[in-house]
C-alpha positions in Angstrom: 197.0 158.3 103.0 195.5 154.9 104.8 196.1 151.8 104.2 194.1 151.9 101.2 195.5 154.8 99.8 192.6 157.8 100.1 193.6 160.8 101.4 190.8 161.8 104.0 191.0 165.2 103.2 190.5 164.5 99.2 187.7 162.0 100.7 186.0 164.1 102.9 185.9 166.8 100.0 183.9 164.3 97.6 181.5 163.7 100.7 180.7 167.5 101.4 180.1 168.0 97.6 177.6 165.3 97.8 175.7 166.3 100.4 176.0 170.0 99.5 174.0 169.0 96.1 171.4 167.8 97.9 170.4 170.6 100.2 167.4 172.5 100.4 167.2 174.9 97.6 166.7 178.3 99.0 163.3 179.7 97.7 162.6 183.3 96.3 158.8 183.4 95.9 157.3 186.0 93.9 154.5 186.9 95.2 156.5 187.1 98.6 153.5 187.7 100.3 151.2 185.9 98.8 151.2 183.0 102.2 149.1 180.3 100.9 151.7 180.1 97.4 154.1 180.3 100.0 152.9 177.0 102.2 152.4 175.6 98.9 155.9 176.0 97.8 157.3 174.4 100.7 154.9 171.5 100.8 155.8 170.7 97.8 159.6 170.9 97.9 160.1 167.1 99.5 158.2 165.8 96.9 159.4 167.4 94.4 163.2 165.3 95.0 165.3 168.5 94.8 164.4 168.5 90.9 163.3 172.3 90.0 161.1 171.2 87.1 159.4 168.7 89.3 158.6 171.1 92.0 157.0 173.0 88.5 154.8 170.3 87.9 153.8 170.0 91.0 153.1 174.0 91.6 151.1 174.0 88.4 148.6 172.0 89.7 147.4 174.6 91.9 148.7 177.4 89.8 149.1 176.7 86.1 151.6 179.6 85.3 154.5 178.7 87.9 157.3 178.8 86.6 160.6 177.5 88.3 164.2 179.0 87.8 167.2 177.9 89.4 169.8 180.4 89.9 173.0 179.4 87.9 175.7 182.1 89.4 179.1 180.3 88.7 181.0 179.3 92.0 177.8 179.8 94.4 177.5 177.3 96.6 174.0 178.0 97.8 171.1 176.5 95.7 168.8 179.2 94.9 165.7 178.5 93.1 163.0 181.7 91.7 159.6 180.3 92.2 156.9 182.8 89.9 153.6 182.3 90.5 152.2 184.2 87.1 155.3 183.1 84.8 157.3 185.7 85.6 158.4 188.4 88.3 155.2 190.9 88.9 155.8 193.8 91.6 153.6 193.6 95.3 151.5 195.6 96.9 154.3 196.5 99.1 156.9 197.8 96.3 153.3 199.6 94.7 153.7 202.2 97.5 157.2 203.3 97.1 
């Protein structure tokens, strides 16, 4: 402890978990190869405050049915956010032709 009785380790802790909260979400776009939702997406993402349904709002704009879904596994550590452009998950081209 210091003289004003913190432990740097329990301090340090309470910093990380701060700034771990505000990272960058990581994004799971669906169309994934839809590029120009894609661009959108990240344009969007500072404005948007790290809030998912404010990054909503501001995808429906463009694209009415976006929908925004955080990922709430318990314990993760990584922000993960499911960004639909239609509402919901719809398959690509690419999974089409398997």
């Amino acid at each position: 402890m210091d003289k004003h009785g913190f432990a740097p380790r329990k301090l340090e802790g309470l910093f990380a978990y701060a700034s771990e909260s505000r990272r960058r979400p990581m994004i799971i776009a669906n169309p994934a190869a839809d590029l120009a939702f894609r661009a959108f997406i990240e344009s969007s993402l500072l404005a948007a405050a790290g809030r998912a349904e404010d990054l909503e709002a501001l995808l429906r704009m463009r694209y009415p049915r976006a929908v925004v879904r955080p990922r709430e596994l318990a314990a993760e550590r990584t922000v993960v956010w499911y960004v639909y452009r239609d509402g919901h998950w719809i398959r690509s081209e690419t999974d089409a032709e398997t």
